[in-house]
Backbone as numpy.savetxt, mean C-alpha at the origin, in Angstrom:
# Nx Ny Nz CAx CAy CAz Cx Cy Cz
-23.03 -6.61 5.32 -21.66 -6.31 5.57 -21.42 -4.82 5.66
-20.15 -4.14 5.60 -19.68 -3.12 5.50 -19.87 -2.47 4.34
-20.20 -2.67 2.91 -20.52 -2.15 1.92 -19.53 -2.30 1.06
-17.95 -2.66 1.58 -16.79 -2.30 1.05 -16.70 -3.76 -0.14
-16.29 -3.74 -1.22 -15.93 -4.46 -2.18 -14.43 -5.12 -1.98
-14.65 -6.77 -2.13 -13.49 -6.97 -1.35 -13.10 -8.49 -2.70
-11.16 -8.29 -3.12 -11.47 -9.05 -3.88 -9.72 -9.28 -4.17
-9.38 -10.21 -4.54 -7.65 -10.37 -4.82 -7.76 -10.92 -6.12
-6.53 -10.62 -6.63 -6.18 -11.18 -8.14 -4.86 -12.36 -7.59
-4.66 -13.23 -7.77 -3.54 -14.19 -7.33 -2.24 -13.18 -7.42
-1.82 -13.10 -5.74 -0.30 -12.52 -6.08 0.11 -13.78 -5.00
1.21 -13.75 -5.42 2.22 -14.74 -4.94 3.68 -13.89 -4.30
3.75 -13.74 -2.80 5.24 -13.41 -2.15 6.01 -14.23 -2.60
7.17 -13.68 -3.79 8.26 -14.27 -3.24 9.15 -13.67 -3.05
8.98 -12.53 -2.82 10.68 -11.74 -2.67 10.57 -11.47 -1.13
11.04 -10.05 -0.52 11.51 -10.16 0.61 9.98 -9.93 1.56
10.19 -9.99 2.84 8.89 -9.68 3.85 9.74 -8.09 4.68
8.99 -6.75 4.26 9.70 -5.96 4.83 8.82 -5.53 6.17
8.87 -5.66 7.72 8.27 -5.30 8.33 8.36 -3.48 9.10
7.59 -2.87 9.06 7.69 -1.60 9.36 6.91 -1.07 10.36
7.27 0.00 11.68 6.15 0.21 12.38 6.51 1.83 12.72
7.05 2.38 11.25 7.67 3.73 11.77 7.42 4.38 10.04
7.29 5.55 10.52 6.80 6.54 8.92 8.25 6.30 8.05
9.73 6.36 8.80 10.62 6.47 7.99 10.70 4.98 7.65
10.69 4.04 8.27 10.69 2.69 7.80 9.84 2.41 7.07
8.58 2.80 6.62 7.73 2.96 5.87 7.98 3.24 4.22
8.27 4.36 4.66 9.14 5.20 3.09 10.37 4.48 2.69
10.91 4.20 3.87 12.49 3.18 3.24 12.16 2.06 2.10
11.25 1.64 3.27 10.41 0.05 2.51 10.13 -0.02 1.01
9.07 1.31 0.76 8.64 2.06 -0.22 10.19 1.95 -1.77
10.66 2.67 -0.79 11.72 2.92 -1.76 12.36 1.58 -2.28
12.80 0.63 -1.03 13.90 -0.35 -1.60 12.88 -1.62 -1.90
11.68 -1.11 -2.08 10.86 -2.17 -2.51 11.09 -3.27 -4.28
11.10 -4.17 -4.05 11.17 -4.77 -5.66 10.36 -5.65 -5.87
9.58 -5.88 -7.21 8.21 -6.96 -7.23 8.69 -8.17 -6.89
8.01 -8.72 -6.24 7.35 -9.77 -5.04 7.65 -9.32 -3.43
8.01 -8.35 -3.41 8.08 -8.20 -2.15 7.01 -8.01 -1.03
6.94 -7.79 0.13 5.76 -7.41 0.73 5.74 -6.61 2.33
5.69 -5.77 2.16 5.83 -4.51 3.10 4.45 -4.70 3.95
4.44 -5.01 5.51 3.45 -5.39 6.64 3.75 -4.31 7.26
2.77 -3.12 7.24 2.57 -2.29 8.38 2.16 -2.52 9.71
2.69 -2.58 10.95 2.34 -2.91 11.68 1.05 -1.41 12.41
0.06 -2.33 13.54 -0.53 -1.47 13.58 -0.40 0.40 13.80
-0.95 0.71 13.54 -0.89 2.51 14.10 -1.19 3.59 13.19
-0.65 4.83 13.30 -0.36 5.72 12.16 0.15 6.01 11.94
0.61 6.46 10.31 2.02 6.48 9.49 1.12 7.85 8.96
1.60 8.85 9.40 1.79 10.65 8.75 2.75 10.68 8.30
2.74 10.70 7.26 3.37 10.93 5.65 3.49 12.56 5.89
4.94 12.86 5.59 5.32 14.30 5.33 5.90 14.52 4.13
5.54 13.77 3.86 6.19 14.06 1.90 5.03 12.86 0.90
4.80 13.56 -0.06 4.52 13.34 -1.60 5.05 12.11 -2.00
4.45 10.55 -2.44 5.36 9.18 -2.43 4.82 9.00 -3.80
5.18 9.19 -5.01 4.95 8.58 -6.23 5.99 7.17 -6.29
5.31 6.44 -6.92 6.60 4.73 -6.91 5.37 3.72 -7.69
6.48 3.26 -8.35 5.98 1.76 -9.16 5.98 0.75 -8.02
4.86 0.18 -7.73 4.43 -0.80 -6.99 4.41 -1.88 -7.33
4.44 -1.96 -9.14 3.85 -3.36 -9.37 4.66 -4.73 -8.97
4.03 -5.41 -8.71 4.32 -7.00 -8.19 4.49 -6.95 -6.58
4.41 -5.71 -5.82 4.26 -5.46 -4.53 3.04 -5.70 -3.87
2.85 -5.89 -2.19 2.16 -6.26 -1.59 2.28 -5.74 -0.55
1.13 -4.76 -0.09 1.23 -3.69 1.20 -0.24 -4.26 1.71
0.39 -4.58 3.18 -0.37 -5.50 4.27 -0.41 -4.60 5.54
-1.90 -4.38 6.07 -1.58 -3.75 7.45 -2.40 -4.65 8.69
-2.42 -4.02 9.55 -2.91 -4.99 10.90 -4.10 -5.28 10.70
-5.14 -4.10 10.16 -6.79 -4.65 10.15 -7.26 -2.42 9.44
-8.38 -2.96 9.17 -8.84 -1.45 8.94 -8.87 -0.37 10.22
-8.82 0.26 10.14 -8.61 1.20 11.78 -7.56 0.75 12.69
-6.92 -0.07 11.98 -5.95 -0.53 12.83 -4.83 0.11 12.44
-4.59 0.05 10.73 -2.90 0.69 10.16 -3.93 1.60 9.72
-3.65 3.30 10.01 -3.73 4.18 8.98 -2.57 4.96 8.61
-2.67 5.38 6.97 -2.03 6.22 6.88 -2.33 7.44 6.48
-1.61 8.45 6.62 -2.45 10.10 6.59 -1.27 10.63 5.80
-2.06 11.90 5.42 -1.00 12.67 5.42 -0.46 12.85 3.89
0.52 14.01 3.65 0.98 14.00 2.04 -0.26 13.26 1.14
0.67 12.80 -0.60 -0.36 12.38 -1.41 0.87 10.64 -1.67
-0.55 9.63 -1.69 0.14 8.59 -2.59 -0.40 8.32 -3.94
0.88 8.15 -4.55 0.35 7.76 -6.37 1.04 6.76 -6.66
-0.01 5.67 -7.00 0.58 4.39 -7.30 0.73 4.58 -8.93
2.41 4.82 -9.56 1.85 4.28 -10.92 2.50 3.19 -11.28
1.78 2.19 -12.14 2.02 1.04 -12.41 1.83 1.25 -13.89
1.49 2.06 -14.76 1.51 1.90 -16.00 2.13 1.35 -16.52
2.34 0.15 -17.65 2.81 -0.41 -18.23 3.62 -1.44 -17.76
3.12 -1.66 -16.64 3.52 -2.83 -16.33 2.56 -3.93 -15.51
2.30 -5.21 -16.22 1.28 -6.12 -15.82 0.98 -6.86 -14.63
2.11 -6.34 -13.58 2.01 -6.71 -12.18 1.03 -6.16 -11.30
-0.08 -7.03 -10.28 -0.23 -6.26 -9.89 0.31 -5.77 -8.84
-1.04 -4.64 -7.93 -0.15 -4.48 -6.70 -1.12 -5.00 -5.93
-1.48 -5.33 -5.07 -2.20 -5.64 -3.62 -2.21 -4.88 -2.16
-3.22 -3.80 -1.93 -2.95 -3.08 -0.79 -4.00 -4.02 0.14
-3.75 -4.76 1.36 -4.94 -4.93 2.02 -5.18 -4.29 3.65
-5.98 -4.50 4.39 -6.38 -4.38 5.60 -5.55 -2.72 5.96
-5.31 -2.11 5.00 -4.85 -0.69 5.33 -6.50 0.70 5.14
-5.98 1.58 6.31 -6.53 3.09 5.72 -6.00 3.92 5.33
-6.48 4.50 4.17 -5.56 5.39 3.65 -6.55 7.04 4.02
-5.69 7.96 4.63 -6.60 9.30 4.94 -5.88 10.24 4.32
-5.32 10.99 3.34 -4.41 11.28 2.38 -4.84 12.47 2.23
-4.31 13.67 2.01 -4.63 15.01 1.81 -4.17 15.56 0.88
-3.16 15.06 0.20 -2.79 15.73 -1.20 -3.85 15.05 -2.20
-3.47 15.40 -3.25 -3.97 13.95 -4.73 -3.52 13.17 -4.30
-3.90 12.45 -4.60 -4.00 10.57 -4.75 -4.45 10.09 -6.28
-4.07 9.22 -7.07 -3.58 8.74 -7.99 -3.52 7.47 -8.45
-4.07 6.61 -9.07 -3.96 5.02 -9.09 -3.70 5.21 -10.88
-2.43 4.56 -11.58 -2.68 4.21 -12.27 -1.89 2.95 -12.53
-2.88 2.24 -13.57 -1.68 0.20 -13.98 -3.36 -0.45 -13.13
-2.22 -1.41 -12.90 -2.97 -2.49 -11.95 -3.02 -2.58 -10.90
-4.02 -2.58 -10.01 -3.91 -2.61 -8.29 -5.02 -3.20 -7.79
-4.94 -3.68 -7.04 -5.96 -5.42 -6.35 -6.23 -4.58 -5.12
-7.24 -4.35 -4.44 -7.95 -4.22 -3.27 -8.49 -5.30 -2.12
-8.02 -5.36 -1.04 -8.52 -6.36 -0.40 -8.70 -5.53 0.96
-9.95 -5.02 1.15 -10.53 -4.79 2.62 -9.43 -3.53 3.30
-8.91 -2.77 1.71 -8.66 -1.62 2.00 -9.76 -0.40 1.68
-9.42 1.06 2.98 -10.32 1.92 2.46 -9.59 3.22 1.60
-10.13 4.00 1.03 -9.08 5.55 0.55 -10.83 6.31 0.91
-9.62 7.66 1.87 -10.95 8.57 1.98 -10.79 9.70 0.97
């Protein structure tokens, strides 16, 4: 295979399906996100011009395929500390130039971070 480690913890959608195919719809998403929700990047690239710290947990960020959704740009920091939700990023790239940051819980599925 690809080498990449690929693996889900049971999350379950039930809150809203936010679809996005634009950096500001992206960040909106981000923002008015609440656990169970699930934010689908559609394919392309999302250049991030700002710094996105946010509690993710019980969220679910979905993109078209690897090389398909990337995102660049600024730094993302997932923190989830203290809270037992996870998050689920899949089929996204992440190409990120600030720090980057994971802390809590977060599920990987056939995402990359460079």
């Amino acid at each position: 295979g690809d080498g990449l480690t690929r693996f889900r913890v049971g999350a379950t959608v039930t809150g809203q399906v936010r679809n996005v195919a634009s950096v500001s719809q992206f960040e909106q998403a981000l923002q008015l996100a609440q656990p169970g929700d699930q934010i689908r990047l559609a394919a392309g690239t999302y250049q991030l011009t700002s710094n996105i710290t946010r509690n993710l947990a019980g969220i679910s960020l979905t993109g078209a395929g690897m090389g398909q959704t990337i995102v660049r740009g600024g730094s993302i920091r997932v923190d989830n500390q203290g809270n037992s939700l996870p998050t689920l990023i899949e089929n996204i790239t992440f190409d990120v130039t600030g720090q980057s940051a994971v802390r809590g819980y977060l599920t990987f599925a056939g995402g990359t971070f460079y």
